[in-house]
N, C-alpha and C positions, 0 to 999 in steps of 0.2 A: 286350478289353483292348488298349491300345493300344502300339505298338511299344517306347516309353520307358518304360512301367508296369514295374514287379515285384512279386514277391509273396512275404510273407514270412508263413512257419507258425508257429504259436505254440499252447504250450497252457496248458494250467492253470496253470502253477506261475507265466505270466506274468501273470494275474488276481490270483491271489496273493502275488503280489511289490508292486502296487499295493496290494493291501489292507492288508498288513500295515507298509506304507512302507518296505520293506525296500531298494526299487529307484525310486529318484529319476529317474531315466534310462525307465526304462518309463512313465511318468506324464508323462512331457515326449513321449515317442514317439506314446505315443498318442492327444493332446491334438492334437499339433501334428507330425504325422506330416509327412516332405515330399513333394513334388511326386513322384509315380509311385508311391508305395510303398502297397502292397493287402494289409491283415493279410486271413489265411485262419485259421479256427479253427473245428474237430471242435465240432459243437453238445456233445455229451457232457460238453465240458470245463467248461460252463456252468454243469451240473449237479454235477458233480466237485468244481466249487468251492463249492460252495453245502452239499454234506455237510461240505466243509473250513471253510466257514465256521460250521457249526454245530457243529462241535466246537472250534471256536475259542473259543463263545460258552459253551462249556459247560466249557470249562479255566477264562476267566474267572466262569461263575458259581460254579466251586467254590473258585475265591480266593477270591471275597465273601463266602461260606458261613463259610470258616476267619475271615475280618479280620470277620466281624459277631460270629463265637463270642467271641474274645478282646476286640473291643468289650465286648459284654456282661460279660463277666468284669473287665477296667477297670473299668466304670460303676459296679461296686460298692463300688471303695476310694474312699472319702472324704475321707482324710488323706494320701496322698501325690503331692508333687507331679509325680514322675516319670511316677506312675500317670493323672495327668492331662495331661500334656504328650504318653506316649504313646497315651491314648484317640483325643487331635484329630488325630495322625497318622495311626492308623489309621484314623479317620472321613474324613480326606482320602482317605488313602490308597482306601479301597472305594467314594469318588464319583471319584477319577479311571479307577480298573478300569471301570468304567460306562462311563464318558464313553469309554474308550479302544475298548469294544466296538463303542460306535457308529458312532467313528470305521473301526473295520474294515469295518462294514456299506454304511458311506454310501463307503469307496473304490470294495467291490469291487461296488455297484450302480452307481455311476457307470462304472466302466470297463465292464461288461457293457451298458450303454444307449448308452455310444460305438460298441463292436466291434459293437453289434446296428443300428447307423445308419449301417455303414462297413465291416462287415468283411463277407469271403464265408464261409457259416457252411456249413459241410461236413456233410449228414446223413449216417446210417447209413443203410446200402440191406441188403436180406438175403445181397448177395454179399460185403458187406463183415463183415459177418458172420460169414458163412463163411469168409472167409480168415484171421480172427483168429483161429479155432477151429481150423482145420486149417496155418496157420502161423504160432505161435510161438515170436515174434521177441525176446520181452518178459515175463520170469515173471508180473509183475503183470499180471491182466487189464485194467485199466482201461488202464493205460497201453499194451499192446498194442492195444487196441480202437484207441484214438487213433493209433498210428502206423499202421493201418492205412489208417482214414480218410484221412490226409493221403496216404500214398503212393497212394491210391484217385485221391483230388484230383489229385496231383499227375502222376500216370500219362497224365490225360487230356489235358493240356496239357504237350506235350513243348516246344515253343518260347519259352516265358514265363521269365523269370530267376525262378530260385524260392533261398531261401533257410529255413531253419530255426532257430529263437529258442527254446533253454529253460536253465533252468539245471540241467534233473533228466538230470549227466553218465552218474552211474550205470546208469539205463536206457538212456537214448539215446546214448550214448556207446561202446556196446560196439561193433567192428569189423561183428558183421552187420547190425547196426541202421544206421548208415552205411553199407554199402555198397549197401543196399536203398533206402535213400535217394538215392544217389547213382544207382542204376539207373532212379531215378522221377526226374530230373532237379534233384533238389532236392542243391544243387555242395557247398554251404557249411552248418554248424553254427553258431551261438554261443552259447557258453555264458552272456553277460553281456552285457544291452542296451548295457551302456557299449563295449564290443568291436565287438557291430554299427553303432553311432553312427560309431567312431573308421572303421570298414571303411568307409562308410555317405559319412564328409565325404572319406576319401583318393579318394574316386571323378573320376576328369578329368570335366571340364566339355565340352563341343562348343559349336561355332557351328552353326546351321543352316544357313546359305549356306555354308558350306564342305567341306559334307560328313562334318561328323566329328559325333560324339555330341550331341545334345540336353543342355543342364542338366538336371540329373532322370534322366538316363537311366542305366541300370546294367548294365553290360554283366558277361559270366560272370565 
């Protein structure tokens, strides 16, 4: 990695924030990432999102379940108009739920085919393992496993600018969860791609012939 690069950690919830279009900002970042900037992401989370997406997919099929019953139950009044006005609504209504599923599928396969052509994907090793098991930082397992992984990561590489992206404050937010991070070199948190964006452009620019910073480059 080179002296102007940085690397910025990210996990699940930033997968999911694509998927569900919740974060307009994340889908511009990670399309059109700039000059130096290296997403780092726990493989786990990959999979993490992909249970989350299948319970996504199964809220939405129990909407359809309920809007096909009360379909059916419309379909039967013959004489009123209301009863027909709200049949075609609800028939819209449970081809747009569909349509909507897909659209979650087809974001967060797209962003997982980007981060998997561009991002460093952090495995689980048996030490890391271990360290989730013997210190938790993080009631939730899942998400302990992952802050461990990155702090793994990021322990290895003391000299790289590293930064951290989620918006899940509640676990990662707590003072030992930061300060553990901050001991693996990883300076900074944001809770909102749009905050690391805004962090992201106030960054000074350098000349090369002058000895000062690189464009691109991001100092602590």
């Amino acid at each position: 990695m080179s002296q102007s690069s940085f690397r910025l950690y990210i996990e699940t919830n930033f997968l999911m924030s694509i998927a569900t279009g919740r974060d307009p900002e994340a889908v511009n970042l990670l399309s059109q990432p700039p000059d130096g900037l290296l997403f780092a992401i726990p493989q786990i989370c990959f999979l993490e999102a992909l249970l989350v997406l299948r319970q996504e997919e199964k809220q939405r099929n129990q909407l359809k379940n309920q809007l096909d019953q009360q379909i059916g139950q419309l379909a039967r009044d013959r004489t009123s108009q209301n009863a027909n006005l709200l049949l075609k609504l609800l028939q819209e209504a449970s081809f747009t739920n569909q349509e909507l599923i897909k659209d979650v599928s087809t974001r967060l396969f797209d962003a997982i085919h980007l981060l998997g052509q561009t991002a460093e994907l952090i495995t689980i090793s048996g030490a890391i393992l271990d360290a989730s098991r013997e210190s938790v930082l993080i009631a939730d397992n899942a998400d302990n496993l992952i802050l461990h992984c990155i702090l793994s990561h990021a322990r290895s590489d003391l000299q790289t600018t590293k930064r951290f992206l989620t918006e899940n404050r509640k676990d990662f937010g707590t003072t030992l969860v930061q300060d553990q991070l901050k001991s693996a070199g990883v300076d900074k948190t944001f809770w909102r791609t749009n905050d690391f964006s805004q962090w992201l452009s106030s960054r000074p620019s350098r000349d090369d012939s002058s000895g000062e910073a690189l464009h691109g480059e991001i100092s602590p």
